[in-house]
N, CA and C atoms of all chains as a GROMACS GRO file, in nm:
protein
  558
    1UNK      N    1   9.527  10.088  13.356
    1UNK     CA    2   9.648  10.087  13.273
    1UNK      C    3   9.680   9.943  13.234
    2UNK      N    4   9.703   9.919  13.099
    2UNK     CA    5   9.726   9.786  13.038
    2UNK      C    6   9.883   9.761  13.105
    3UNK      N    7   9.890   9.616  13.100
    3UNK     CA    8  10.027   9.567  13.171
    3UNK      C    9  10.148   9.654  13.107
    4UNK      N   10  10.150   9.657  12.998
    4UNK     CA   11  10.251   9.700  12.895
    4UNK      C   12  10.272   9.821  12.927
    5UNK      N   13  10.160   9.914  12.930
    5UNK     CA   14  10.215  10.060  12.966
    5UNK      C   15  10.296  10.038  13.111
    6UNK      N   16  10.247   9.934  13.219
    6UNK     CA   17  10.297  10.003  13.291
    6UNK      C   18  10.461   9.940  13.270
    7UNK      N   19  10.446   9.826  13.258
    7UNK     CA   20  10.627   9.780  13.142
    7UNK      C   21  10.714   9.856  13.147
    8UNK      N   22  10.651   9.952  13.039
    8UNK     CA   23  10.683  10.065  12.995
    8UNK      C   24  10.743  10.154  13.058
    9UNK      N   25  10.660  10.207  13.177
    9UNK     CA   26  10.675  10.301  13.284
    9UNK      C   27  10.791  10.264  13.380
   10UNK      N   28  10.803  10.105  13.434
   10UNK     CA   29  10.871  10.106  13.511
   10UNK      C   30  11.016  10.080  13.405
   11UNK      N   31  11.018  10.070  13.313
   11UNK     CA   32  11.160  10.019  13.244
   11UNK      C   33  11.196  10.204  13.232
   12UNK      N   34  11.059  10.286  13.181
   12UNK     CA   35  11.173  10.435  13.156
   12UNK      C   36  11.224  10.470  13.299
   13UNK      N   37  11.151  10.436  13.423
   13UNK     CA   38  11.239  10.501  13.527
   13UNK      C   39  11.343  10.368  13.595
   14UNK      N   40  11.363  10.280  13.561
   14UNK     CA   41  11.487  10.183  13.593
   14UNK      C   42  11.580  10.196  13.496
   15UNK      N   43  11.557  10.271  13.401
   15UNK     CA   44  11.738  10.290  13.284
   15UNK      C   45  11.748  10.465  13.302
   16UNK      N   46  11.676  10.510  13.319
   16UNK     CA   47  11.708  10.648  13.397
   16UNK      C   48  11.706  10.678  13.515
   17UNK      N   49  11.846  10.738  13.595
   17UNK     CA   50  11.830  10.750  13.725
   17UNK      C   51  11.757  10.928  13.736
   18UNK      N   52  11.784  10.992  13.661
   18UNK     CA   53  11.655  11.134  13.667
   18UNK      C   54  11.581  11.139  13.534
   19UNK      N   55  11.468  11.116  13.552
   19UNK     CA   56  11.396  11.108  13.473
   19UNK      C   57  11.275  11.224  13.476
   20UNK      N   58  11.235  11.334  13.393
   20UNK     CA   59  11.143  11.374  13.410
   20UNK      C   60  11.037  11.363  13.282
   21UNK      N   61  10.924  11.344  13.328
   21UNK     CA   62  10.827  11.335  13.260
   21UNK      C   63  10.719  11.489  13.215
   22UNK      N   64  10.726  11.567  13.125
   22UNK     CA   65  10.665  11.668  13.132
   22UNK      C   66  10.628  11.684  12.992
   23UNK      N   67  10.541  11.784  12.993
   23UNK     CA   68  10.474  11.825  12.802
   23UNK      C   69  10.590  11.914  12.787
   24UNK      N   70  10.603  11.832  12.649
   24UNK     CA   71  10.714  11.934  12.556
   24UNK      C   72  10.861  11.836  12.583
   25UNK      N   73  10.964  11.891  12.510
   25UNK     CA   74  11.066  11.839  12.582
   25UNK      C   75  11.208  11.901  12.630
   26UNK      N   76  11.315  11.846  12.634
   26UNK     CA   77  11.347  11.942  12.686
   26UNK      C   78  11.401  12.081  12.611
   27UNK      N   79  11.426  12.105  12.505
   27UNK     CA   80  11.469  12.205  12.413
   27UNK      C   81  11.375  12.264  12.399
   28UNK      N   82  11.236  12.184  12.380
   28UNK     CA   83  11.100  12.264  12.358
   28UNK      C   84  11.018  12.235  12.446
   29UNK      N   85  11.009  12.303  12.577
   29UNK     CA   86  10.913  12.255  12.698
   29UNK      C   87  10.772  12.343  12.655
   30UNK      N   88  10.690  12.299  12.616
   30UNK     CA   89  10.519  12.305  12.614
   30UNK      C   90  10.422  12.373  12.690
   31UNK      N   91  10.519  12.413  12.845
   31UNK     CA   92  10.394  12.412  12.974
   31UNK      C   93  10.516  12.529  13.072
   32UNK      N   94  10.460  12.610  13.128
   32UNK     CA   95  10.571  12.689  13.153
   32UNK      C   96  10.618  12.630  13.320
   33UNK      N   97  10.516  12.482  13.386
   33UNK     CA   98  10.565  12.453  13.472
   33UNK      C   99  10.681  12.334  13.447
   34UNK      N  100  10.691  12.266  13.331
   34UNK     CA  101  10.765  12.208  13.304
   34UNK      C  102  10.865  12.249  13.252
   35UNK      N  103  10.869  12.361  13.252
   35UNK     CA  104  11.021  12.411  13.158
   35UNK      C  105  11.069  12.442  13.318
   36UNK      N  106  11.022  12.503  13.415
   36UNK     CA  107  11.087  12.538  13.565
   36UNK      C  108  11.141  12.428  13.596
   37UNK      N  109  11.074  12.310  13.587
   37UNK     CA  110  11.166  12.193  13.623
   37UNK      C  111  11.254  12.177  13.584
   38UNK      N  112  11.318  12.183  13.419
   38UNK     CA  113  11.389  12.140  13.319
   38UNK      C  114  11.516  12.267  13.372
   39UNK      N  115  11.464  12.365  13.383
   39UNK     CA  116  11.549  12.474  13.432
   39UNK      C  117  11.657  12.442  13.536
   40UNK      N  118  11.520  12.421  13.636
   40UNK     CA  119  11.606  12.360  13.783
   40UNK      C  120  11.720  12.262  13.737
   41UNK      N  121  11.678  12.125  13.694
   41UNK     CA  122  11.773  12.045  13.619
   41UNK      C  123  11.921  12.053  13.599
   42UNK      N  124  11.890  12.188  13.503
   42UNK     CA  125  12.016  12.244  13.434
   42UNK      C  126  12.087  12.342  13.560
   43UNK      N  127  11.996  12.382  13.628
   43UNK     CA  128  12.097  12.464  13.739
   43UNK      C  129  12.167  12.347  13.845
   44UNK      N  130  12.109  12.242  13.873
   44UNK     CA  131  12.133  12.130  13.930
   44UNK      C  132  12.257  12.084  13.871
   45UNK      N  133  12.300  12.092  13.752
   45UNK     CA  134  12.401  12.042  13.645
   45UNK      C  135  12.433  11.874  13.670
   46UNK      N  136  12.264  11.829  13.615
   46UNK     CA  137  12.303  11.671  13.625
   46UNK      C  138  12.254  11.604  13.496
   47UNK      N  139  12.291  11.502  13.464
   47UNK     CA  140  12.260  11.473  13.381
   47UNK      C  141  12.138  11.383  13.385
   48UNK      N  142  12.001  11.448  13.265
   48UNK     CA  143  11.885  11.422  13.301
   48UNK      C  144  11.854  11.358  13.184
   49UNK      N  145  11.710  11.311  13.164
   49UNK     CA  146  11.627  11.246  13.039
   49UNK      C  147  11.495  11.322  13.100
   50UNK      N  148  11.454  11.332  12.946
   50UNK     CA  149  11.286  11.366  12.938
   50UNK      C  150  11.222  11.293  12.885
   51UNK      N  151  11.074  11.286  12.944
   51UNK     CA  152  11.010  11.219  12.828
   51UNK      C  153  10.853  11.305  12.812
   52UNK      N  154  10.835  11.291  12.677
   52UNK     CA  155  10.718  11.384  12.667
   52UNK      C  156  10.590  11.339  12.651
   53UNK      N  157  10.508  11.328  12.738
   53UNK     CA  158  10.391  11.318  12.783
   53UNK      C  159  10.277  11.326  12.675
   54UNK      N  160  10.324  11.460  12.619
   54UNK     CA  161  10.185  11.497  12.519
   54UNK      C  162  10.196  11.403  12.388
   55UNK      N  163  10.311  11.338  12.377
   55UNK     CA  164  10.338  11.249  12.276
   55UNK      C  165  10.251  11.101  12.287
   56UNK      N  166  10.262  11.090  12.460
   56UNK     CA  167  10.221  10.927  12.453
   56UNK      C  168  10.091  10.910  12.560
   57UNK      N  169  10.007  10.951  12.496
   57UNK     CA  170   9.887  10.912  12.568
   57UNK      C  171   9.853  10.793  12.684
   58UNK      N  172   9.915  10.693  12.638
   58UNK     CA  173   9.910  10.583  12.715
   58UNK      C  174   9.979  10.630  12.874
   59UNK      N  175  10.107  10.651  12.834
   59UNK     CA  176  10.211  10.683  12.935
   59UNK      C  177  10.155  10.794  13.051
   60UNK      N  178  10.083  10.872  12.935
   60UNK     CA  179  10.004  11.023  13.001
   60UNK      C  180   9.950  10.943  13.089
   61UNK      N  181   9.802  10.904  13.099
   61UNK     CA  182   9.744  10.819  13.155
   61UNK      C  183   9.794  10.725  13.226
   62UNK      N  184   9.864  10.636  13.238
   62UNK     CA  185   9.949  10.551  13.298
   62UNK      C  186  10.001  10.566  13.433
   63UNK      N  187  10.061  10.710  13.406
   63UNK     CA  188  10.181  10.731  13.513
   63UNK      C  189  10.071  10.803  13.614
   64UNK      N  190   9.977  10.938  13.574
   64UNK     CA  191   9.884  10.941  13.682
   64UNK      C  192   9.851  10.836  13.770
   65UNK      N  193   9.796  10.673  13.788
   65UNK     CA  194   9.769  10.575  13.832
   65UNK      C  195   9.899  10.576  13.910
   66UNK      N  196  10.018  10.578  13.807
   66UNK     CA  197  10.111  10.464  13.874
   66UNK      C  198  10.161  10.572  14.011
   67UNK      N  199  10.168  10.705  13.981
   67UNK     CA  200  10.219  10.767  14.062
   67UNK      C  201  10.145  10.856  14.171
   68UNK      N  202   9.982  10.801  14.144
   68UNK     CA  203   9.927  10.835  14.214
   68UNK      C  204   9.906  10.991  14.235
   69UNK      N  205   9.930  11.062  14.100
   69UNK     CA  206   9.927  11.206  14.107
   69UNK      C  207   9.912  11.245  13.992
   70UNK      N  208   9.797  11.334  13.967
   70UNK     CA  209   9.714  11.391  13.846
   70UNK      C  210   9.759  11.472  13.783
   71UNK      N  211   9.909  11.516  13.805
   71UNK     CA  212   9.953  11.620  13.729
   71UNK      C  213  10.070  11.615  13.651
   72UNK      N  214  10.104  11.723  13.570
   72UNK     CA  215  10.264  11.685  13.516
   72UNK      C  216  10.328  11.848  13.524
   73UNK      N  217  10.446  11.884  13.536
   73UNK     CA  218  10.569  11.768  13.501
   73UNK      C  219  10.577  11.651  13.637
   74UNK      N  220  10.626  11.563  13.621
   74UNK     CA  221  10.659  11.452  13.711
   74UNK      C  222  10.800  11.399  13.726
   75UNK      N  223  10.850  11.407  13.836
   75UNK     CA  224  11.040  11.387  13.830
   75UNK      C  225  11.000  11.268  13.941
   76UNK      N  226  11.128  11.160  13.847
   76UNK     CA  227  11.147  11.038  13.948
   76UNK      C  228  11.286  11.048  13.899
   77UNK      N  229  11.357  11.010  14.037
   77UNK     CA  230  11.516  11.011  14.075
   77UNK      C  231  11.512  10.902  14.149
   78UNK      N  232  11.618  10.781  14.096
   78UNK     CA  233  11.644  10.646  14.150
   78UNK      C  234  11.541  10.556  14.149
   79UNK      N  235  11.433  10.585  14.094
   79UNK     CA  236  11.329  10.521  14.057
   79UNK      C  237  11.211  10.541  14.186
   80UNK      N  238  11.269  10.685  14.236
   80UNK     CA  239  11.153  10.740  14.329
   80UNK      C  240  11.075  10.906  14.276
   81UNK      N  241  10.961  10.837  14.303
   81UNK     CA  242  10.881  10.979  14.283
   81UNK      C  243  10.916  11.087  14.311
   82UNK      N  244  10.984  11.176  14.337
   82UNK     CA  245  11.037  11.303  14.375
   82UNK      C  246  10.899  11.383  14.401
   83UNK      N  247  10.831  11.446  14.284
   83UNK     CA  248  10.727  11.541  14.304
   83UNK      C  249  10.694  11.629  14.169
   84UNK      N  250  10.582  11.686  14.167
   84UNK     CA  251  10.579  11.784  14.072
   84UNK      C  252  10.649  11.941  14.092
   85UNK      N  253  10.611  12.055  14.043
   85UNK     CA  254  10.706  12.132  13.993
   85UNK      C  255  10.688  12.209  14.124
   86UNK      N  256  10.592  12.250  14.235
   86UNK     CA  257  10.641  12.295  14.367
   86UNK      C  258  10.724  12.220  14.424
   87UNK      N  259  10.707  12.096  14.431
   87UNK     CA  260  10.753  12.005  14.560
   87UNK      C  261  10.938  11.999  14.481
   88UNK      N  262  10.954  12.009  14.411
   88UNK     CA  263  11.076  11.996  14.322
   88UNK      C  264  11.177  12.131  14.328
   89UNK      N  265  11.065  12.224  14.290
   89UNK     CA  266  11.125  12.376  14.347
   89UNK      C  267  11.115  12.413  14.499
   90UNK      N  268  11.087  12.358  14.580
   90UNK     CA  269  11.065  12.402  14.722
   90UNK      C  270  11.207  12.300  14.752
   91UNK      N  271  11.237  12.197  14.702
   91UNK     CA  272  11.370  12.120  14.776
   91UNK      C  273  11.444  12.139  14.672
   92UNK      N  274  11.489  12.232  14.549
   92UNK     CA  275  11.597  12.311  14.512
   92UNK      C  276  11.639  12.422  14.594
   93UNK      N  277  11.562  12.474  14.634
   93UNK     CA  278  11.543  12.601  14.738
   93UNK      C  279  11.644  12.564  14.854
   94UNK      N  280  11.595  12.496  14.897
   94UNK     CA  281  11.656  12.420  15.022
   94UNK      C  282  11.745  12.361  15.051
   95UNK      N  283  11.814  12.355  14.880
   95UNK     CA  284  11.910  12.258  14.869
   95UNK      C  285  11.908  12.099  14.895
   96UNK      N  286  11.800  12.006  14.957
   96UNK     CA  287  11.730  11.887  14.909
   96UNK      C  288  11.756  11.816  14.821
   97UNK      N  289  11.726  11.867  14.705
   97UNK     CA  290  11.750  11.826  14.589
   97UNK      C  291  11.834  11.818  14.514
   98UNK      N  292  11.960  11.883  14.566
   98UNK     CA  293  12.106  11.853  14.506
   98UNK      C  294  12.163  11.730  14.602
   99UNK      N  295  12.136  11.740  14.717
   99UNK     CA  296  12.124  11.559  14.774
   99UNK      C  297  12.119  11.471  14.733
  100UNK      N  298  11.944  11.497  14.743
  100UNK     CA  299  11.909  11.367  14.649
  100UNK      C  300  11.975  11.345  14.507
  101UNK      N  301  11.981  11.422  14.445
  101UNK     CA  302  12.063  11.383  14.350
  101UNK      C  303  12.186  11.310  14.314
  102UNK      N  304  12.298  11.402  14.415
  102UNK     CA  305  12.407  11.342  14.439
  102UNK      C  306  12.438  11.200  14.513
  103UNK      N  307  12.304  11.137  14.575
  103UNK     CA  308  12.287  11.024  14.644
  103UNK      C  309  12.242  10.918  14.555
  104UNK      N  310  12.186  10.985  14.412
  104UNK     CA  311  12.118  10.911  14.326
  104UNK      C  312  12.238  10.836  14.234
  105UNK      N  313  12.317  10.986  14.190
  105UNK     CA  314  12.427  10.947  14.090
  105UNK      C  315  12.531  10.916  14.093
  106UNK      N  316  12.576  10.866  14.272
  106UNK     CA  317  12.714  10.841  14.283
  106UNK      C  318  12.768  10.701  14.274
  107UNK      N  319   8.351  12.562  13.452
  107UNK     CA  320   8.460  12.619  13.569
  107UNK      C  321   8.447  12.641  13.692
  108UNK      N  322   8.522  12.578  13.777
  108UNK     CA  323   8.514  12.640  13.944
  108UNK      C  324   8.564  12.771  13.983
  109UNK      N  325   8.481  12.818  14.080
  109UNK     CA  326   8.553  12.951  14.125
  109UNK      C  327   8.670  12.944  14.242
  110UNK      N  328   8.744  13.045  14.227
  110UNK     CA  329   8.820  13.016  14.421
  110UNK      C  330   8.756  12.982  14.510
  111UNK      N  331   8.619  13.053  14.514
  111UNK     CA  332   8.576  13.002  14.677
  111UNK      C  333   8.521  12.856  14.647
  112UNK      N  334   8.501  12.807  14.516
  112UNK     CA  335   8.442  12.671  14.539
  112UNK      C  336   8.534  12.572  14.563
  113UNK      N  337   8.663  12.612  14.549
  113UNK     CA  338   8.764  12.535  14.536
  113UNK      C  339   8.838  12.501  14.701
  114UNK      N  340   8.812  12.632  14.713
  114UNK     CA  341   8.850  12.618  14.897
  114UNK      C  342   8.714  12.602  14.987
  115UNK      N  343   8.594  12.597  14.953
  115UNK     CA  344   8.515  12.519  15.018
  115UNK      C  345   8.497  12.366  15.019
  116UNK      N  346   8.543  12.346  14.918
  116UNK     CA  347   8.620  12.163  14.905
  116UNK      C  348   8.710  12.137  15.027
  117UNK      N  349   8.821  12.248  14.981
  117UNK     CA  350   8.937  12.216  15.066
  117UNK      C  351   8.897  12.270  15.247
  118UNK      N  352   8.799  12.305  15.242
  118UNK     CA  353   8.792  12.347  15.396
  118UNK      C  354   8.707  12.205  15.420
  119UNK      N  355   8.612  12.163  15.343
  119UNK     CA  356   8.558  12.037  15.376
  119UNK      C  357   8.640  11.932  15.401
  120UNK      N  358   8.740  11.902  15.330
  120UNK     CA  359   8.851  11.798  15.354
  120UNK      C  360   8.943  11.800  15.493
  121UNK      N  361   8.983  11.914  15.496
  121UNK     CA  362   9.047  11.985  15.634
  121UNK      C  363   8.990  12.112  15.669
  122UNK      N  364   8.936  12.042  15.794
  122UNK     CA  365   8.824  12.130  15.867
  122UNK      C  366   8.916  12.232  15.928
  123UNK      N  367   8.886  12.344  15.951
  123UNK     CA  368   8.987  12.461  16.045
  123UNK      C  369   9.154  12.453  15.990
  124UNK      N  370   9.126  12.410  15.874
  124UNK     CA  371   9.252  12.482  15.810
  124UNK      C  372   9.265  12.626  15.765
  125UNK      N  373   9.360  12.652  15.729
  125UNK     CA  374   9.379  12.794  15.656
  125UNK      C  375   9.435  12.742  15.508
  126UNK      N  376   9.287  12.830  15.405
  126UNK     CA  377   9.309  12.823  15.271
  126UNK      C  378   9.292  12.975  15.202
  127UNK      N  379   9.416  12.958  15.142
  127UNK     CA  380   9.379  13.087  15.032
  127UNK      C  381   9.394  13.035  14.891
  128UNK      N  382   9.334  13.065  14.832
  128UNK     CA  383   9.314  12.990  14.695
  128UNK      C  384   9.326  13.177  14.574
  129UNK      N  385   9.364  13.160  14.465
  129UNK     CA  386   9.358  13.260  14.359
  129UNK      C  387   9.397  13.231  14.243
  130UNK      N  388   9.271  13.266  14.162
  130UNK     CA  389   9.268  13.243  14.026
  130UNK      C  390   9.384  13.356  13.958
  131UNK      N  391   9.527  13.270  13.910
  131UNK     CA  392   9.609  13.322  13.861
  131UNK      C  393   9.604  13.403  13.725
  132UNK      N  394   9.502  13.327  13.626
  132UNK     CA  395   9.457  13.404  13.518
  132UNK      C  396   9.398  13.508  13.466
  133UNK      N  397   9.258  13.469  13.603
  133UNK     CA  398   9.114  13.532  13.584
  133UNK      C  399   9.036  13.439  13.506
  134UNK      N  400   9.098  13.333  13.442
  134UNK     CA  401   9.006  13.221  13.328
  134UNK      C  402   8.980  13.121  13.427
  135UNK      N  403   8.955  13.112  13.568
  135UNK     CA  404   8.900  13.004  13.609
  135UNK      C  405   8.956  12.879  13.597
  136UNK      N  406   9.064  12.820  13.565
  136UNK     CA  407   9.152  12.696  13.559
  136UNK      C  408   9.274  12.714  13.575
  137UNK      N  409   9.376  12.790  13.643
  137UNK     CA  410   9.496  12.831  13.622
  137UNK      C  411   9.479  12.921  13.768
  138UNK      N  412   9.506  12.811  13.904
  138UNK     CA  413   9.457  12.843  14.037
  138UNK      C  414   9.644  12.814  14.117
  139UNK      N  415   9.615  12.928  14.177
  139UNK     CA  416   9.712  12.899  14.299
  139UNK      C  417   9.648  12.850  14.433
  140UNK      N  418   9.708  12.791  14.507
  140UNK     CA  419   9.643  12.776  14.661
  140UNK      C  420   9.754  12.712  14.758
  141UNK      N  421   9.733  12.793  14.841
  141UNK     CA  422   9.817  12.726  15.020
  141UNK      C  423   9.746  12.696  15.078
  142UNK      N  424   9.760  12.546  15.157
  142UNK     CA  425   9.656  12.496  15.258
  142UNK      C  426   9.785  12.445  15.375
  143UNK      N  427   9.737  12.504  15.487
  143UNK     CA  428   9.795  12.519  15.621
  143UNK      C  429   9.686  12.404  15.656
  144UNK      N  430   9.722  12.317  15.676
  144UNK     CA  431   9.608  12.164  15.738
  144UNK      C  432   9.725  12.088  15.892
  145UNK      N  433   9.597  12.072  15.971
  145UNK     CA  434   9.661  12.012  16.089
  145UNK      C  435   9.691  11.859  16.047
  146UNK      N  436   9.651  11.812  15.913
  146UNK     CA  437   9.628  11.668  15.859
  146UNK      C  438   9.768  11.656  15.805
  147UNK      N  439   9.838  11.744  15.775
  147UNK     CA  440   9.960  11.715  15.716
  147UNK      C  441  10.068  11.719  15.781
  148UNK      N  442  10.052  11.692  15.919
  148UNK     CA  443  10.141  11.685  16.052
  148UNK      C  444  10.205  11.566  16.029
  149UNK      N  445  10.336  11.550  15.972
  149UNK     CA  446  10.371  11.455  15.978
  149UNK      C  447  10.422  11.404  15.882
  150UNK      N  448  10.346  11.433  15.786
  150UNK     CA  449  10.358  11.364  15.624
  150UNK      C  450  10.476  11.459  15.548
  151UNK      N  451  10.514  11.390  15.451
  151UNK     CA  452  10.600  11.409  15.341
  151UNK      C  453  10.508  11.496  15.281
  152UNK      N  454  10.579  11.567  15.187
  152UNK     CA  455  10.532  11.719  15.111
  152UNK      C  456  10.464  11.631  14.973
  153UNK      N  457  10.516  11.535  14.909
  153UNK     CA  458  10.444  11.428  14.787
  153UNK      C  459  10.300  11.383  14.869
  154UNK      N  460  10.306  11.356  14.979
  154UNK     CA  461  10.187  11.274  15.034
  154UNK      C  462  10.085  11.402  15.074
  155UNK      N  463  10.111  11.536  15.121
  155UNK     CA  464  10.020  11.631  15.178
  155UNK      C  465   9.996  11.666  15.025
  156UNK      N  466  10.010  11.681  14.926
  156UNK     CA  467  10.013  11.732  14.788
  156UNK      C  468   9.874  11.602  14.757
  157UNK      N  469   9.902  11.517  14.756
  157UNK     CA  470   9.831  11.392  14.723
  157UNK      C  471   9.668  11.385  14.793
  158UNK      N  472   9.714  11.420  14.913
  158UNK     CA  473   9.571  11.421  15.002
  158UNK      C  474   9.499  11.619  14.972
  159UNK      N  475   9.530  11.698  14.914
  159UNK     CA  476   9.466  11.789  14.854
  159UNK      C  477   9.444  11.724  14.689
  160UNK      N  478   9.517  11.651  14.650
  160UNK     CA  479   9.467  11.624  14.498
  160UNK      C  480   9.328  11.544  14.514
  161UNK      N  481   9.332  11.442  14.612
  161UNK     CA  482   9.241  11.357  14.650
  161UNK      C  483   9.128  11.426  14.688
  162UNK      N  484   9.099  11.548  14.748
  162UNK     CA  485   9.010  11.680  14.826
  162UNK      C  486   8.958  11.721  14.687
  163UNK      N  487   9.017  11.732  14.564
  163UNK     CA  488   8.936  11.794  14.467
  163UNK      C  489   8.907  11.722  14.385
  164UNK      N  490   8.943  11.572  14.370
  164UNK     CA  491   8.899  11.469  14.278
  164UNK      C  492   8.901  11.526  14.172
  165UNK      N  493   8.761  11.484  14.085
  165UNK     CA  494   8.752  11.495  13.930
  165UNK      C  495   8.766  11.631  13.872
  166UNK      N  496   8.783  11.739  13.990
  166UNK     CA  497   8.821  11.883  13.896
  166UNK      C  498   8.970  11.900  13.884
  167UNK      N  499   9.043  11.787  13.948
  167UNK     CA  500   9.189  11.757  13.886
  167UNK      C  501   9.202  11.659  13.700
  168UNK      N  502   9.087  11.645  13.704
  168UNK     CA  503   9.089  11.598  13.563
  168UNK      C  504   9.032  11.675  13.433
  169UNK      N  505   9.017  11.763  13.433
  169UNK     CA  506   9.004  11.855  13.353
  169UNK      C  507   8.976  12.010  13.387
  170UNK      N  508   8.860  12.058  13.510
  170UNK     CA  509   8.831  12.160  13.527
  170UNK      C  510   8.950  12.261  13.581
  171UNK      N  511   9.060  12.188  13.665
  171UNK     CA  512   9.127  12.263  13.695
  171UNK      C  513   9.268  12.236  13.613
  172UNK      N  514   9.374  12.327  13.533
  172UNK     CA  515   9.449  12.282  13.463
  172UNK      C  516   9.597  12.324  13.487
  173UNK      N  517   9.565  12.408  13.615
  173UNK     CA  518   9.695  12.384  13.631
  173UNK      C  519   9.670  12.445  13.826
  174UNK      N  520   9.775  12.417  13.891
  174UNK     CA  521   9.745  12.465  14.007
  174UNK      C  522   9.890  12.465  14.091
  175UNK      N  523   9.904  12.578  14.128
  175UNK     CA  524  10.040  12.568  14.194
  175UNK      C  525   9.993  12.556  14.324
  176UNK      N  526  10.043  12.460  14.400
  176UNK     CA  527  10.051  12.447  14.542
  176UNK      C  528  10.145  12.453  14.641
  177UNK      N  529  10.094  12.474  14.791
  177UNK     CA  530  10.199  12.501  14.856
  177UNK      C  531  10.124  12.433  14.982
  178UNK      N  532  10.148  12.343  15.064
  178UNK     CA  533  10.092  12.270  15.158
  178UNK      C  534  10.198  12.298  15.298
  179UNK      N  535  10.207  12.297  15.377
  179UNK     CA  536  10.203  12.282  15.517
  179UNK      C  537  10.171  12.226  15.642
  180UNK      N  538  10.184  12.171  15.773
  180UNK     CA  539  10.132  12.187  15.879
  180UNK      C  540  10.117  12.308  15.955
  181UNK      N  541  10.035  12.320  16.042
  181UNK     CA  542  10.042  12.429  16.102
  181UNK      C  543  10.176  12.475  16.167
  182UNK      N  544  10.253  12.387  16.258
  182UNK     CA  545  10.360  12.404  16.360
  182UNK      C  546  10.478  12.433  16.265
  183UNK      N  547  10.483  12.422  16.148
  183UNK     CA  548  10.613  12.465  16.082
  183UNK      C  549  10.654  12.622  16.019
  184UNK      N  550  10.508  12.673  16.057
  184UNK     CA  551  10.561  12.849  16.047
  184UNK      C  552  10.533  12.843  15.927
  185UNK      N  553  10.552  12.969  15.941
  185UNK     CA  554  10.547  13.043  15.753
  185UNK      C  555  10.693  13.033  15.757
  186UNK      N  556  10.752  13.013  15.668
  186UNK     CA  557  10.891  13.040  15.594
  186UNK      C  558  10.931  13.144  15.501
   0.00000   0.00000   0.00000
């Protein structure tokens, strides 16, 4: 990954405290595991950003490296990796993830 | 395309005497579910046991397999 993408990467998750990264966006999610996330989100009732993946190749590529995980959707909260769309739905479940959240945005 | 069992003969190679069930959600061979019960993930965060099965299938996380729902575990934490 060129310096810039990763620039890039770390500036979209330091001006967003939930940030998810998934194909499609959020009005039009692409991938039916990324719309579960986007779902969760909205049941979460926080205020989120997307960014869409299938748009930016670089970023696509990029964030695999940076995050050390080959897949998408990808949620970072406070500028931490959270998880993809099990690990995200298994600590909505659990309630986890309204935590973390509320620990993120207060 | 990989099949289920090739996919959990990876994953039994990675973690020996685990319990894997793997199933092709489609029938098209890229669109795989799998639970791996591993004594290796004793300990670890659910991002990091996720990471060390992505790492178990390498390069068929880069195209052959395209989507995969997972569900990881240690043994001592039960089924839920």
């Amino acid at each position: 990954m060129s310096d810039q993408t990763r620039t890039r990467i770390e500036e979209l998750i330091r001006n967003h405290k939930v940030i998810l990264f998934m194909k499609g966006t959020k009005h039009i999610p692409a991938c039916g595991f990324s719309n579960a996330v986007v779902q969760i989100l909205k049941k979460e009732a926080v205020p989120f950003e997307t960014f869409n993946i299938l748009a930016d190749p670089d970023v696509r590529q990029g964030l695999k490296e940076y995050s050390s995980w080959p897949t998408f959707p990808q949620l970072y909260v406070a500028g931490k990796f959270v998880g993809g769309c099990d690990i995200v739905t298994e600590l909505h479940q659990s309630g986890e993830l309204t935590k973390e959240l509320a620990g993120a945005l207060k | 395309m990989p099949s289920p069992d090739s996919i959990r003969a990876r994953l039994l190679d990675a973690f020996p005497g685990a319990r894997v069930d793997v199933t092709d959600l489609t029938g098209t061979q890229d669109h795989f579910q799998a639970v791996v019960v591993a004594s290796a993930f004793d300990g670890k965060s659910r991002v990091e046991q996720h990471k060390l099965v992505y790492a178990a299938l390498g390069e068929l996380m880069d195209g052959a397999i395209h989507a995969l729902a997972l569900t990881t575990r240690a043994p001592e934490a039960g089924v839920r």
